[in-house]
C-alpha positions in Angstrom: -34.2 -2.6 -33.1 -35.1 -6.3 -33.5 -36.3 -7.4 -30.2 -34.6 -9.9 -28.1 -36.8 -11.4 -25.6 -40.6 -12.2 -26.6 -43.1 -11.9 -23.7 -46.0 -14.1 -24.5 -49.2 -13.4 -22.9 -52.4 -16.5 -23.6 -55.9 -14.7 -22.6 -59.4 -15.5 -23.1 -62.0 -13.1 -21.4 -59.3 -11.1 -19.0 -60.8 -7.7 -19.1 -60.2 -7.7 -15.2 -56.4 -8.2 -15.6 -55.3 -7.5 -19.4 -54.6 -3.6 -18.8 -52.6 -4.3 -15.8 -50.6 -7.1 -17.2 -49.7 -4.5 -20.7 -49.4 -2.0 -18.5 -46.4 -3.8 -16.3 -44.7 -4.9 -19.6 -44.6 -1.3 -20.6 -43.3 0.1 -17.6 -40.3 -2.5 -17.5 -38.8 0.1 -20.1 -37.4 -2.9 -22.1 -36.3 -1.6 -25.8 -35.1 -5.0 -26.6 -38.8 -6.8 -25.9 -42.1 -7.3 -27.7 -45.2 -8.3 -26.4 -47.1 -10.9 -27.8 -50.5 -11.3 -26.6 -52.5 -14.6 -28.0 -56.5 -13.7 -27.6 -58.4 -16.9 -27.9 -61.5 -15.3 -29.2 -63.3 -13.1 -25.9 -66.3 -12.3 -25.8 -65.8 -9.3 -22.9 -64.0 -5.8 -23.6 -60.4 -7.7 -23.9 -59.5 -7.4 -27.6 -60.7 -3.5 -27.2 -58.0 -2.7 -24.3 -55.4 -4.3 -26.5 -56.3 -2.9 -29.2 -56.2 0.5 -27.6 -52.4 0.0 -25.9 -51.0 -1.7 -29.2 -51.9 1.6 -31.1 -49.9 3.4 -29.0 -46.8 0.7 -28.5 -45.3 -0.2 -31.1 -43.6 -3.5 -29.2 -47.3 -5.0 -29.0 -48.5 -7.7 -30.9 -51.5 -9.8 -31.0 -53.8 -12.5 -32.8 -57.2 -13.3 -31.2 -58.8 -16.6 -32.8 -60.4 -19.5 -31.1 -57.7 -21.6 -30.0 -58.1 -25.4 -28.4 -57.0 -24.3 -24.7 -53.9 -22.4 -22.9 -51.2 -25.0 -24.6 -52.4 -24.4 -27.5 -52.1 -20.8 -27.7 -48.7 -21.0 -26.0 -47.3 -22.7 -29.2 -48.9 -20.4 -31.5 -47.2 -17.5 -29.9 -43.9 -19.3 -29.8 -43.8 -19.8 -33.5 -45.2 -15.9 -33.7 -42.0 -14.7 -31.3 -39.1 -13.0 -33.4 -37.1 -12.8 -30.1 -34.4 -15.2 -29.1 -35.6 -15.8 -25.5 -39.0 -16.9 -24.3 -40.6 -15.4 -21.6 -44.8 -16.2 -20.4 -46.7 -13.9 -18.6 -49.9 -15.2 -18.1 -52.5 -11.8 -17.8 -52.9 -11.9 -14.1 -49.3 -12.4 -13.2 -46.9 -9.4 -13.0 -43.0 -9.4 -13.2 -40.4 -7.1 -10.5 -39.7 -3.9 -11.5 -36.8 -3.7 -14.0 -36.3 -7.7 -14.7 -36.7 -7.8 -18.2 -33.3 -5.8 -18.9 -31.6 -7.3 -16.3 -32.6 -11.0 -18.1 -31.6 -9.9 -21.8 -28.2 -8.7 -19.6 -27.2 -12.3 -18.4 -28.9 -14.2 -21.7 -25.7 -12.3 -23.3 -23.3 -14.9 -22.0 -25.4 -18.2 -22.2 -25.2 -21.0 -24.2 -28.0 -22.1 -26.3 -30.2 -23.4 -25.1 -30.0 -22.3 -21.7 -33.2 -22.2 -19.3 -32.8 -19.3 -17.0 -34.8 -19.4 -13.8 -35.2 -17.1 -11.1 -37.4 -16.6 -7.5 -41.1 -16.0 -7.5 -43.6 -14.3 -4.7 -47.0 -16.8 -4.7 -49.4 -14.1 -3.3 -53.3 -15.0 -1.9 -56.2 -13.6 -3.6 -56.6 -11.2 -0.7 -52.5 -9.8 -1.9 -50.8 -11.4 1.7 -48.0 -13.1 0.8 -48.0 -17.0 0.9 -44.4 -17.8 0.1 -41.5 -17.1 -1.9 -40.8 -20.5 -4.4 -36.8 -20.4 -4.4 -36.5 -23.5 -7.2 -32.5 -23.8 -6.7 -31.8 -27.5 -7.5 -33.4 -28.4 -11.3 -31.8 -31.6 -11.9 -34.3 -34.1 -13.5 -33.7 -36.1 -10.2 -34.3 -33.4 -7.4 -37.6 -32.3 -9.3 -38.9 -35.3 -9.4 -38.0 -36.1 -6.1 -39.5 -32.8 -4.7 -37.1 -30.0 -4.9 -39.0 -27.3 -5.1 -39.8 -26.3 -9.0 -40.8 -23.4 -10.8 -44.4 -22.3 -10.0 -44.9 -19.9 -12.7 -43.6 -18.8 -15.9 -43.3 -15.0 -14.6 -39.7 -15.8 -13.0 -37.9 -18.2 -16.0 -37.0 -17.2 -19.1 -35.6 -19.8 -22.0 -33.4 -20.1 -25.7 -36.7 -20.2 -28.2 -34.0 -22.9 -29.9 -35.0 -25.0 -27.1 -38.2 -26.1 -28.5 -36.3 -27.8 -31.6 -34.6 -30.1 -29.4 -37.7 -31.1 -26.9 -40.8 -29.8 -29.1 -43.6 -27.6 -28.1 -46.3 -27.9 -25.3 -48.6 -30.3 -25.2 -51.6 -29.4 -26.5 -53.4 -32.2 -25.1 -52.5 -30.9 -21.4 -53.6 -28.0 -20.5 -53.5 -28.5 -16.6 -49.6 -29.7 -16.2 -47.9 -28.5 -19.4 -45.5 -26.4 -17.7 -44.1 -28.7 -15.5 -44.0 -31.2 -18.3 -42.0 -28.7 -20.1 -39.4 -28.5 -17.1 -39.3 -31.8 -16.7 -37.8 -32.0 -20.1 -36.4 -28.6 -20.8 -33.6 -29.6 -17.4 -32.5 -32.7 -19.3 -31.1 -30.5 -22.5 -30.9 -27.1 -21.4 -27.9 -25.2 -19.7 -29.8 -24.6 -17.0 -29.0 -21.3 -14.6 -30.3 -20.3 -11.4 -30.8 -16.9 -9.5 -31.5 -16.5 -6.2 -33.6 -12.7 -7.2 -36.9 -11.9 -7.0 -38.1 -11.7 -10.8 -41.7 -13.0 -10.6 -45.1 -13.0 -9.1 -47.6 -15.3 -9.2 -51.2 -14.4 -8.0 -53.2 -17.4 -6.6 -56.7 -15.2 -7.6 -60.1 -16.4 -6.3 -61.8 -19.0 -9.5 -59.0 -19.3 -11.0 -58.0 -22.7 -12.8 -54.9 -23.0 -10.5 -56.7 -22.2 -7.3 -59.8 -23.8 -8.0 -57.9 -27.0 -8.6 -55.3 -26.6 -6.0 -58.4 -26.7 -3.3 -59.9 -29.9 -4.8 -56.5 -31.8 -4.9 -56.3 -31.9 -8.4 -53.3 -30.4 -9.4 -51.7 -32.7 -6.5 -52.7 -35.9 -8.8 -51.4 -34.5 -12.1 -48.4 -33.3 -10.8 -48.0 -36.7 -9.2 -48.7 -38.3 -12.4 -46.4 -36.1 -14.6 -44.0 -37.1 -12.5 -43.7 -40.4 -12.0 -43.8 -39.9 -15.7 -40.7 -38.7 -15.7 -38.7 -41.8 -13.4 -38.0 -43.9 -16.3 -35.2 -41.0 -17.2 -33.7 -41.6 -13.8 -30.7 -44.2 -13.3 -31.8 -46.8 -11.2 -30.8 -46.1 -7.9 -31.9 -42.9 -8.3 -35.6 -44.4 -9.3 -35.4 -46.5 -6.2 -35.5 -43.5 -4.4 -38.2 -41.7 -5.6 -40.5 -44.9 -5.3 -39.7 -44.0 -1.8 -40.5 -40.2 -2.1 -43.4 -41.6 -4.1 -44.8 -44.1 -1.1 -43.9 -41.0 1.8 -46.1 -38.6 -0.4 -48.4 -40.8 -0.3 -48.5 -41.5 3.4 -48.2 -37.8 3.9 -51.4 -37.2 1.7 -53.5 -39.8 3.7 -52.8 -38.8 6.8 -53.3 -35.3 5.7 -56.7 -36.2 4.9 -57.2 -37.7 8.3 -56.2 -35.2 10.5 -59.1 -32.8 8.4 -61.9 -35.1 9.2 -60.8 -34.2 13.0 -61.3 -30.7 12.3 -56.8 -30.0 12.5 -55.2 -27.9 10.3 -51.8 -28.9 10.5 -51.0 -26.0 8.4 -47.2 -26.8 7.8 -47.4 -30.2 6.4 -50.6 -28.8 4.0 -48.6 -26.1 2.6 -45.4 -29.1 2.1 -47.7 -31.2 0.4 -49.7 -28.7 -1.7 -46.6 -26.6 -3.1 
């Protein structure tokens, strides 16, 4: 059977994660998937473990060749996928048990393109659960205006015919590329929300997410990418997110103050950061 949904998987040195991340793919029991994994060259004992479950799995594929970073390997595996929806796992995410039919199940009465998103779990490096991201409104104006929006690929699926119309990641951002991709995909796509559990999204000690997330760096490019992103608004509605803009702004300073006081205002950091 010709699959239907193509689970692409980017990894460079994972051998901590890469069986696991197979392993949940497999045990989704999906007939209509395959799994594409995109190896950018490791050096550890990745490429052995994947050659060792594609032998027995007939739904796995992979390359592994240097690549120029995580956007770039995304796009290769997008022009690799012979499935009609999109799905990224990234190797040390994991998806809900039993998601992957349920999401070829309601792709059967979308429109293309559609962009179909669901809830994700954001867990800590020592597995307690931070929050659930529940990204219900994903109008171009309530994610740039800070609506909540997708924090990982694991819980939204997309049309592969979606990239002709807004074209692939950029491979020039490897930091921001999937909001960037949101922030365009919502402005063409049929987009469809679920309020279910699909994904989860592990915030793992050295990480590039974590890492960056505890130096305030992924605050300033997602700042930047979206203010990108105003000049698609009307203009009232980019009057008002200069104001969301300026109160961020406030918010983040006065954040910063309270810390050199020795507070933790732990609400207002966790609003800020996610």
């Amino acid at each position: 059977m010709s699959p239907k949904l193509s689970i692409l998987t980017p990894v460079f040195n994972g051998e901590h994660y890469i069986e696991n991340c197979i392993r949940n793919v497999i045990d989704q029991n999906c007939p209509l998937l395959e799994h594409v994994i995109l190896d950018g060259g490791s050096t550890d004992s990745t490429l052995s473990i994947i050659q060792h479950y594609a032998e027995k799995n007939s739904h796995i594929r992979w390359i592994s060749e240097e690549d120029s970073g995580q956007s770039d390997a995304m796009n290769k595996g997008i022009r690799l996928a012979k499935g009609e929806i999109i799905g990224f796992l990234n190797v040390d995410d994991f998806y809900e048990e039993g998601i992957l039919n349920r999401i070829i199940e309601i792709f059967t009465s979308l429109p293309q393109p559609s962009l179909l998103v669901g809830n994700c779990n954001v867990w800590r490096s020592d597995k307690t659960l931070l929050f659930v991201n529940r990204p219900s409104k994903l109008t171009l104006f309530d994610l740039v205006c800070g609506k909540p929006f997708p924090v990982n690929p694991s819980a939204y699926f997309y049309h592969k015919s979606l990239h002709d119309i807004i074209g692939p990641y950029d491979v020039n951002d490897t930091h921001s590329m999937d909001l960037d991709f949101l922030l365009r995909a919502v402005q063409y796509a049929h987009v469809v929300y679920r309020d279910e559990i699909w994904g989860n999204f592990m915030m793992v000690r050295g990480s590039k997410t974590l890492d960056e997330s505890e130096r305030d760096i992924t605050f300033f490019r997602m700042k930047e990418v979206l203010k990108r992103y105003r000049k698609n608004l009307n203009f009232p509605q980019r009057i008002f997110s200069g104001v969301y803009f300026t109160i961020l702004e406030i918010g983040r300073f006065s954040l910063h103050t309270l810390r050199k006081f020795n507070i933790n205002p732990k609400f207002l950091n966790e609003r800020i950061r996610h």
